[in-house]
C-alpha positions in Angstrom: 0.0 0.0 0.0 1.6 3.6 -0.6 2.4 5.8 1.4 1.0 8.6 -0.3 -2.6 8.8 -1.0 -3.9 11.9 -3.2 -7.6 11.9 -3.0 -9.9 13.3 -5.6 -10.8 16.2 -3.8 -7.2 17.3 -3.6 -6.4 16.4 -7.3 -9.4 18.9 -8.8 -8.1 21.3 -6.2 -4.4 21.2 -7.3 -5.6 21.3 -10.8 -7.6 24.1 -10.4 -5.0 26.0 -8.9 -2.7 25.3 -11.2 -5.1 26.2 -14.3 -5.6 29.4 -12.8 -1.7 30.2 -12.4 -1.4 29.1 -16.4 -4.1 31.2 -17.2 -3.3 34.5 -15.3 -0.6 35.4 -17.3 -3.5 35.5 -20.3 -5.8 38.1 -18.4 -4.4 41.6 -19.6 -5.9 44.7 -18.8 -8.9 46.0 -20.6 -8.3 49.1 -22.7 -11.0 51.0 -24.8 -11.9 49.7 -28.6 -10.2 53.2 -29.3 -6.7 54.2 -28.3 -5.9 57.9 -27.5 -3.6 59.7 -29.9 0.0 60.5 -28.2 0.6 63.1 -31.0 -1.6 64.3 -33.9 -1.4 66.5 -36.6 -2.7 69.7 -34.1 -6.0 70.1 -34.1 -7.9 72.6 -32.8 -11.6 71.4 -33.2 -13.6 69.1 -35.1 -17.0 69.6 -36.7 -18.8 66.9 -38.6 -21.5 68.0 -40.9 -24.0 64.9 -41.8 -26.2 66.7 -44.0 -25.6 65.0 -47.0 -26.2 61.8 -44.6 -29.7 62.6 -43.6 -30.8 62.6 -47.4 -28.8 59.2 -47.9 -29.7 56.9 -45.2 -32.3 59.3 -43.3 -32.5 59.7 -39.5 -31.5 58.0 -36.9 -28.5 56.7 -38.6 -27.1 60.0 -39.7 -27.9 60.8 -35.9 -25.9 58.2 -34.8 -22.9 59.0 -37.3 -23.2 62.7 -35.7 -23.2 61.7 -32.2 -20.1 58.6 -32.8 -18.0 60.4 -35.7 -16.7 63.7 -33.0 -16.1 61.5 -30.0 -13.9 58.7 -32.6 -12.0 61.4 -34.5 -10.8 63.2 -31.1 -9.5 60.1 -30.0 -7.9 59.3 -32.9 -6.5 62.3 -34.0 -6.1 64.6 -31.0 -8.1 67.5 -30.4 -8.0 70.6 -28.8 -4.7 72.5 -29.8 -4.2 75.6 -29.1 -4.3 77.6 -32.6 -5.0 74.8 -34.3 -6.7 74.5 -37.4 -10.2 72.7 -37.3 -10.8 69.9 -38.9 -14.1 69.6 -41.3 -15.1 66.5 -41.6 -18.5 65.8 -44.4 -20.1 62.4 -44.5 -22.0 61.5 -47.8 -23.2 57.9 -47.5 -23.5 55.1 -45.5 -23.9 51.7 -46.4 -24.7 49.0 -43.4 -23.7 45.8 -45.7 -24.8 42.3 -44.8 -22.5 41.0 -42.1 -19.9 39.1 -43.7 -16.8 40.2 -45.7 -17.7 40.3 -49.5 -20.3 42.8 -48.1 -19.1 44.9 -45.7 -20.3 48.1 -43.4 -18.7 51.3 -45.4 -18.7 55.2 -44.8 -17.5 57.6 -47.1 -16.8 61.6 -46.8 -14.4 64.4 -47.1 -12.5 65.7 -44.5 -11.1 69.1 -44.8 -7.9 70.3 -43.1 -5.9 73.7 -43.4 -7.3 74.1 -46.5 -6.6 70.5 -47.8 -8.9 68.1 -49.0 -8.6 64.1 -48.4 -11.3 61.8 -49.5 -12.0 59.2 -46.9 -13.9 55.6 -47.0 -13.9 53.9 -43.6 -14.7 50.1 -44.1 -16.1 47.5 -40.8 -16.0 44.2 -41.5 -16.3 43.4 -37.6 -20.1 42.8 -37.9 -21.3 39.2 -36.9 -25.0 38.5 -37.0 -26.2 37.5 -33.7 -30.0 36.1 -32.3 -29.8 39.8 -30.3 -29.6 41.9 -33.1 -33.7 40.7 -34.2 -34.8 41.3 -30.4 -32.4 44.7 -30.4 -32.4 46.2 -33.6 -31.6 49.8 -33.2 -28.9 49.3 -30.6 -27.2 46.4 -32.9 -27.5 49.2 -36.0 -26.0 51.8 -33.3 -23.0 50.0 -32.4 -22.4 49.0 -35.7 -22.5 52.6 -36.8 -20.2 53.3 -33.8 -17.9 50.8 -35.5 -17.5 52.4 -38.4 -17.2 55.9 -36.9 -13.8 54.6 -35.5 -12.8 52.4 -38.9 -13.4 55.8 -40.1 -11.6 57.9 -38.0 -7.9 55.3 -38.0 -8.8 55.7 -42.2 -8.5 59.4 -41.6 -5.1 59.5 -39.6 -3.6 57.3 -42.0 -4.5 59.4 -44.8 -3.0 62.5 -43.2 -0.3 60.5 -41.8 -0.6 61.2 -38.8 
């Protein structure tokens, strides 16, 4: 008979433990779906006309491009300089595809800086149907929207190179 017995109990219990051990060096912190710009191309403010939009899609999604497109290009891009020159951003369409990649969520507008011009077409492709979205539908069309406000805003900075 052996000396050393390990029961069940203390089997789950060591593998448990060591489980979790393997596995904390996996949990990282959580940041935000949108990381702040360390430096930007100095802008002063940011103003987002969706005009065009309204006629396009209609309301609420041009709503919800006004309310997601200000918050996403500040974070991207930096706001609030001093002197800085503001940055006019102009959406024309919006097109909420169907979910998958050979049809994806796109944006497309003109944004206007110091007297330059840079078209700009912000694709999602992060979209994934799910039973929520048919018991949810305006906040699943919301955060897509809110998706493609930031697609469109790291679109933006690459185009100014910022």
């Amino acid at each position: 008979m052996p000396t050393y017995v390990l029961t069940r109990r203390a089997a789950l219990l060591s593998f448990g433990a060591f489980a979790a051990a393997g596995l904390g060096g996996c949990n990282t912190t959580p940041t935000a779906g949108v990381q702040p710009a360390a430096s930007g191309p100095g802008i002063g403010a940011i103003e987002v006309d969706t005009t065009p939009l309204v006629a396009y899609v209609g309301n609420p999604t041009a709503g919800w491009a006004q309310q997601a497109l200000p918050g996403a290009l500040a974070q991207v891009l930096g706001s609030g300089a001093p002197g800085g020159p503001t940055l006019h951003v102009r959406i024309d369409t919006l097109y909420l595809g169907g979910g998958n990649p050979a049809d994806p969520d796109r944006m497309r507008g003109v944004a206007t800086l110091a007297g330059h011009t840079i078209s700009v077409r912000g694709v999602s492709t992060n979209y994934v149907p799910s039973p929520t979205d048919q018991a949810l539908p305006e906040q699943a069309l919301q955060g897509r929207v809110q998706a493609l406000a930031v697609a469109f805003a790291y679109r933006l900075k690459s185009k100014l190179g910022a």
